[in-house]
BAMAR-446761 format. One record per residue (C-alpha): residue number from 1; chain; x, z, y. Coordinates in nm, 3 decimals, always signed. Layout:
BEGIN
[NUM,"A",[X,Z,Y]],
...
This chain:
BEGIN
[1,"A",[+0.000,+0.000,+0.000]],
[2,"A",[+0.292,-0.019,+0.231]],
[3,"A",[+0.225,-0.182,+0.572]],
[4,"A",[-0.138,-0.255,+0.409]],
[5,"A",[-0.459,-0.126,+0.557]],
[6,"A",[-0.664,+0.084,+0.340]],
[7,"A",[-0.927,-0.063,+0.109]],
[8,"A",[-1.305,+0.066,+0.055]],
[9,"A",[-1.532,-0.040,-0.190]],
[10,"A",[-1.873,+0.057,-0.330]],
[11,"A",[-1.844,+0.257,-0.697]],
[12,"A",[-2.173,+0.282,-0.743]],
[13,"A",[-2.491,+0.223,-0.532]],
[14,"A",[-2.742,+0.445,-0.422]],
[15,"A",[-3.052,+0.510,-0.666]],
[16,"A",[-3.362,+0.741,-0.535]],
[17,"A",[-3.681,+0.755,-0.793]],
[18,"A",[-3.990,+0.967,-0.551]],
[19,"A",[-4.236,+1.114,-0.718]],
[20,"A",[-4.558,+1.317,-0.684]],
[21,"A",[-4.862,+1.413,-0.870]],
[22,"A",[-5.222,+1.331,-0.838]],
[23,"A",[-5.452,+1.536,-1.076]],
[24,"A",[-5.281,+1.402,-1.424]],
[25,"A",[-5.129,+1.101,-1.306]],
[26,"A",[-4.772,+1.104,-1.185]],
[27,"A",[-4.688,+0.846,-0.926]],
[28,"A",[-4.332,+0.759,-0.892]],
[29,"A",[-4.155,+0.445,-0.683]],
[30,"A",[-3.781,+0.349,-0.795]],
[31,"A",[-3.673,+0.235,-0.442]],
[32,"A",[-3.538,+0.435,-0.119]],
[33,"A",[-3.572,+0.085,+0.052]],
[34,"A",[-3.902,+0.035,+0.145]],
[35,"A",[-4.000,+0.345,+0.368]],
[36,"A",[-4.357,+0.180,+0.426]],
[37,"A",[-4.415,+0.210,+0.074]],
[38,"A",[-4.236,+0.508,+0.021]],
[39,"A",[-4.495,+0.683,+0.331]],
[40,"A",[-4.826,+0.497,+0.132]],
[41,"A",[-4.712,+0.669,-0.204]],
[42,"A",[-4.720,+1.039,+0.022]],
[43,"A",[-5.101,+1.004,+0.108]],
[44,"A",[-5.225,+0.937,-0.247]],
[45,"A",[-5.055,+1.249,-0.399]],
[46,"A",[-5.159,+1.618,-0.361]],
[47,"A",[-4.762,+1.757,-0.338]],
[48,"A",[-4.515,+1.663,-0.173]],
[49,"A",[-4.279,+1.396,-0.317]],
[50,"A",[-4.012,+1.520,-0.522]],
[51,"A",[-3.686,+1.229,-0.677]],
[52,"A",[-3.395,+1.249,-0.865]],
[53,"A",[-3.119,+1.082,-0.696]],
[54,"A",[-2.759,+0.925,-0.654]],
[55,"A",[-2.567,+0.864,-0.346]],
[56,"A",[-2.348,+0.565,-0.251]],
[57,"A",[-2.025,+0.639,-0.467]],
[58,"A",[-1.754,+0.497,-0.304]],
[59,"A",[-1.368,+0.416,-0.373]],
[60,"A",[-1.075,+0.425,-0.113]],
[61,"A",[-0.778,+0.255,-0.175]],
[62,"A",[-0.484,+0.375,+0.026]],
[63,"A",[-0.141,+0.560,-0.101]],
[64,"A",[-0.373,+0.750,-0.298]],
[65,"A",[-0.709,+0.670,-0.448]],
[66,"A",[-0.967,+0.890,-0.353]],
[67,"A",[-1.346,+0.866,-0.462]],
[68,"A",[-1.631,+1.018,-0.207]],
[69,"A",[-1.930,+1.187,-0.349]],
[70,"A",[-1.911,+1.099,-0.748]],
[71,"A",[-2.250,+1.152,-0.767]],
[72,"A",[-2.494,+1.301,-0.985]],
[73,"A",[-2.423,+1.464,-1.342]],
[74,"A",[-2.602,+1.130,-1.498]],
[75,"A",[-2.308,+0.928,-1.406]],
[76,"A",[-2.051,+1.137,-1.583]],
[77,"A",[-2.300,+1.220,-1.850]],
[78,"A",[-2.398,+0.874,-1.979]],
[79,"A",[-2.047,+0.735,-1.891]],
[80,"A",[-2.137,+0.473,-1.585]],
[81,"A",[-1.866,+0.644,-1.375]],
[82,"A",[-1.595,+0.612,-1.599]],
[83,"A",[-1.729,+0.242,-1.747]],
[84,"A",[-1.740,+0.118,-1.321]],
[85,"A",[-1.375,+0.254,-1.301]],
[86,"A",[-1.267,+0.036,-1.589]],
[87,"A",[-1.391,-0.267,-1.429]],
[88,"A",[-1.130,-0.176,-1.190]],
[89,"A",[-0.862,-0.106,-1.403]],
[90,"A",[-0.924,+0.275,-1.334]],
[91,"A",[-0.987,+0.599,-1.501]],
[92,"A",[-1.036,+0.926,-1.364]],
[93,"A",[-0.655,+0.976,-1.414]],
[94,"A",[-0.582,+0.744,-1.211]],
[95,"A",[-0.797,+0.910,-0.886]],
[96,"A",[-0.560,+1.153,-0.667]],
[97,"A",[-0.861,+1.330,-0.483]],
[98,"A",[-1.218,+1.363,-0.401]],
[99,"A",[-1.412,+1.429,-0.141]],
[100,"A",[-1.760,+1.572,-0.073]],
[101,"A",[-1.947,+1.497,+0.228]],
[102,"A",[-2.195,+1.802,+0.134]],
[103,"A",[-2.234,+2.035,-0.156]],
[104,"A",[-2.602,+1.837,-0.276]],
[105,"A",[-2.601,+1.783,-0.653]],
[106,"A",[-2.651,+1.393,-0.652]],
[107,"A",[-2.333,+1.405,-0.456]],
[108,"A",[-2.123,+1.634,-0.675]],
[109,"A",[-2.260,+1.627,-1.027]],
[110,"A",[-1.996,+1.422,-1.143]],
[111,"A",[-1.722,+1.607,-1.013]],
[112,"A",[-1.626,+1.768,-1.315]],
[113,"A",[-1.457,+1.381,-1.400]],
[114,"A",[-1.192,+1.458,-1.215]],
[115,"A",[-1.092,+1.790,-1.282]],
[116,"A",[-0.748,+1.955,-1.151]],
[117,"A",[-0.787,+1.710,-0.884]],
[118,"A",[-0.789,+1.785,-0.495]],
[119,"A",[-1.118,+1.797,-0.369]],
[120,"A",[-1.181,+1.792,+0.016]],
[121,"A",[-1.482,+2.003,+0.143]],
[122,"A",[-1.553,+2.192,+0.479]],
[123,"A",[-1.481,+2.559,+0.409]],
[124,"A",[-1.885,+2.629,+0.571]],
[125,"A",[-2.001,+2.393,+0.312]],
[126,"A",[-1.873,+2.564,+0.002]],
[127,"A",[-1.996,+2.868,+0.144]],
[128,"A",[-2.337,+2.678,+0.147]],
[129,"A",[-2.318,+2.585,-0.220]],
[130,"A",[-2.235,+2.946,-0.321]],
[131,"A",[-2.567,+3.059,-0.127]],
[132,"A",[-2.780,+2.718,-0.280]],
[133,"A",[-2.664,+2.749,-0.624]],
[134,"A",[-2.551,+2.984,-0.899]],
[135,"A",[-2.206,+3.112,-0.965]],
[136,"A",[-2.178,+2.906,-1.277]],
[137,"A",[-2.240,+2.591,-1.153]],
[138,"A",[-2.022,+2.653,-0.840]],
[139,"A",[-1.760,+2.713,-1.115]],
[140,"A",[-1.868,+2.401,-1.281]],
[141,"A",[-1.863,+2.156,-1.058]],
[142,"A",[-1.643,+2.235,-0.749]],
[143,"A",[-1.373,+2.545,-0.856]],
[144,"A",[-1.288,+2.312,-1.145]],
[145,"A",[-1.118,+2.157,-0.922]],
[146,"A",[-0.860,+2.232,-0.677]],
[147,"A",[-1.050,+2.293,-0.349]],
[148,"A",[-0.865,+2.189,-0.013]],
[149,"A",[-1.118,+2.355,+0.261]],
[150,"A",[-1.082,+2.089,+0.565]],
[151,"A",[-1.221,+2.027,+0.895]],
[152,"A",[-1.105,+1.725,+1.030]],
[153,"A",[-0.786,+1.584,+0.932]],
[154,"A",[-0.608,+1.265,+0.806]],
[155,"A",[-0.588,+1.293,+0.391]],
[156,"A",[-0.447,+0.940,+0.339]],
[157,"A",[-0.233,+0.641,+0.520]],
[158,"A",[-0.567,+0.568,+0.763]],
[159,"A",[-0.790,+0.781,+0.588]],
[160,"A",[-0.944,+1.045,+0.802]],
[161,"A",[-1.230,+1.332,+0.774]],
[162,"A",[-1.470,+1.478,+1.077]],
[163,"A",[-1.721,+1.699,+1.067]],
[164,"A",[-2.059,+1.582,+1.115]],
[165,"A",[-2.354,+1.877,+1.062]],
[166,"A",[-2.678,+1.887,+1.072]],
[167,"A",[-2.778,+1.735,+0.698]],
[168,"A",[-2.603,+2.057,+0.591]],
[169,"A",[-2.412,+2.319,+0.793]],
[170,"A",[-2.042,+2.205,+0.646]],
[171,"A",[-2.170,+1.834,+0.621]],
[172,"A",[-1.861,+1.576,+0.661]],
[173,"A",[-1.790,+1.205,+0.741]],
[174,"A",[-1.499,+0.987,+0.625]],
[175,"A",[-1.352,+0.742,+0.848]],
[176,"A",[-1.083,+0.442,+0.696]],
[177,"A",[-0.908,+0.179,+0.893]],
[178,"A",[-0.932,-0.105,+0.663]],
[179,"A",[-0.850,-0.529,+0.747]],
[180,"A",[-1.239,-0.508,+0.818]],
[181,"A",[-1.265,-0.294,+1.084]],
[182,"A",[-1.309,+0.101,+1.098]],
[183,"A",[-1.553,+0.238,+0.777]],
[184,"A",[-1.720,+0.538,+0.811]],
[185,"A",[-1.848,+0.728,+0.504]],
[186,"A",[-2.118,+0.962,+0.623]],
[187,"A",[-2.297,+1.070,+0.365]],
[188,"A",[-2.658,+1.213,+0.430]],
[189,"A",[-2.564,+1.256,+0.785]],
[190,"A",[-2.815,+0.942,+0.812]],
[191,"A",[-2.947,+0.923,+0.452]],
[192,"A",[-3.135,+0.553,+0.548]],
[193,"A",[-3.112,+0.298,+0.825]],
[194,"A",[-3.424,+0.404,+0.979]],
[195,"A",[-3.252,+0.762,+1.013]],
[196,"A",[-2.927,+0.582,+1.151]],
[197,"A",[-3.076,+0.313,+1.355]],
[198,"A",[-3.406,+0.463,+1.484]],
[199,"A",[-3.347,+0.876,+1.452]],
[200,"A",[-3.666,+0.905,+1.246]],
[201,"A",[-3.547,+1.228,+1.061]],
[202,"A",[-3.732,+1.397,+0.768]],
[203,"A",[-3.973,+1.667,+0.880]],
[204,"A",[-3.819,+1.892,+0.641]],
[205,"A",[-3.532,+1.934,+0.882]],
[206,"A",[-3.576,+2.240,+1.138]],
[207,"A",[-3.545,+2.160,+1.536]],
[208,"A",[-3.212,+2.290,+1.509]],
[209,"A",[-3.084,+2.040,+1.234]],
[210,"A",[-3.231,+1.749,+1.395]],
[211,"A",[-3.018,+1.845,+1.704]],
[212,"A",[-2.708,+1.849,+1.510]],
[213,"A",[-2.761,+1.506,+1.338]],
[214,"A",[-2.852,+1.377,+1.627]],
[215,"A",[-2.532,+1.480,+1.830]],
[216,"A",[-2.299,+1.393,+1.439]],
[217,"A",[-2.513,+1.024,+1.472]],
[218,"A",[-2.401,+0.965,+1.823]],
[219,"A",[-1.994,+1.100,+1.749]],
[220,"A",[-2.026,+0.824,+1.483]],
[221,"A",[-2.181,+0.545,+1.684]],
[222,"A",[-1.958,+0.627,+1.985]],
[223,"A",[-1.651,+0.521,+1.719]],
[224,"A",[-1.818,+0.186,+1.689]],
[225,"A",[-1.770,+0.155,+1.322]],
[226,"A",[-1.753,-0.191,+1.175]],
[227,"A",[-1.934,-0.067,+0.823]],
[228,"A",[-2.119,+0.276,+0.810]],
[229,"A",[-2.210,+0.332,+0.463]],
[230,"A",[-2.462,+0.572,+0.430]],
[231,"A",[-2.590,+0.843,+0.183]],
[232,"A",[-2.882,+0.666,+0.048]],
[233,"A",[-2.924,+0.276,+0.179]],
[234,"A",[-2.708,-0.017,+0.227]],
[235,"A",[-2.472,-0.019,+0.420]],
[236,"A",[-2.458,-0.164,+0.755]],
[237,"A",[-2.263,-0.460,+0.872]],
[238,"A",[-2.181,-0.508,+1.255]],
């Protein structure tokens, strides 16, 4: 990688399957794509919509390789991380760190892959996961590997972390200088487009987490990023 610009590429694309449940009959849509749909599906149940998700995996190719957000526990489980590496030429040996943008468990299930490896993660978010989840799975699928707390700072030739909160309080975004332009990683700091482009945030968030998205949205649109990929959509193209 010597005098090259760092590489990014897709590992595995986002995956969202909503659900909900109307008297006996459970309604479920496998797309994150079509909000419209997505909104029609909420007025016919009588809960609110649960899924089962994975994030945008993604691959950085620098002087080290470094995967953000393996994803969830399916992916390890059934073996699609592992098989998607060996298109590559990869195996989890071959991956020098990982990062998570939050603690979520369709962004970390898969950690485990890549055990005895650095992991990146703000210090306030692994605090979070030991307040959102049990000791054992903490153990599982973060302490099994060998956590670097960070805030922002470089981790790779033009490889970069800042924090961006508001999704979650230690939430993080990657940022790579690659022959494309700048990419920035962000994770569910704008899980869709329509949260990225248009600010329409889920009403689950309180006042005070829509204010801090808001503000981590405009830090990351004030870098002008050639490619944002985000948590749970395509990724955008300038």
């Amino acid at each position: 990688m010597s005098g090259r610009l760092a590489e990014v590429e897709i590992l595995i694309e986002s995956a969202v399957r909503r659900f909900g449940i109307y008297k006996t009959t459970l309604f479920h849509i496998d797309s994150h794509r079509d909000e419209n749909l997505v909104n029609g599906l909420e007025n016919l149940v009588n809960t609110g919509l649960g899924f089962e998700a994975n994030c945008n995996s993604v691959l950085i190719r620098s002087d080290r390789n470094i995967i953000v957000d393996p994803g969830h526990v399916n992916l390890g489980l059934y073996g699609i991380m592992n098989a998607r590496l060996k298109e590559l030429n990869l195996g989890p040996n071959n991956i020098d760190a990982v990062v998570n943008t939050h603690c979520h468990d369709d962004h970390t299930g898969s950690n485990y892959l890549f055990r005895g490896n650095k992991l990146y993660i703000h210090e306030r978010e692994l605090d979070f996961a030991r307040t959102a989840y049990w000791k054992e799975y903490v153990s599982a699928f973060f302490e099994i590997l060998d956590i670097q707390e960070t805030t922002n700072t470089e981790i790779a030739k033009d490889v970069r972390i800042i924090e961006t909160p508001g999704h979650t309080p230690g939430s993080i975004s990657v940022l790579v200088d690659t022959p494309k332009g700048l990419v920035a990683i962000i994770g569910d700091t704008a899980m869709t487009r329509f949260e990225y482009e248009k600010r329409e945030l889920s009403r689950l968030y309180t006042a005070e987490a829509k204010a801090q998205i808001n503000k981590s949205i405009d830090l990351i649109q004030d870098l002008r990023p050639a490619i944002v990929i985000l948590g749970h959509d395509r990724c955008i193209i300038r």
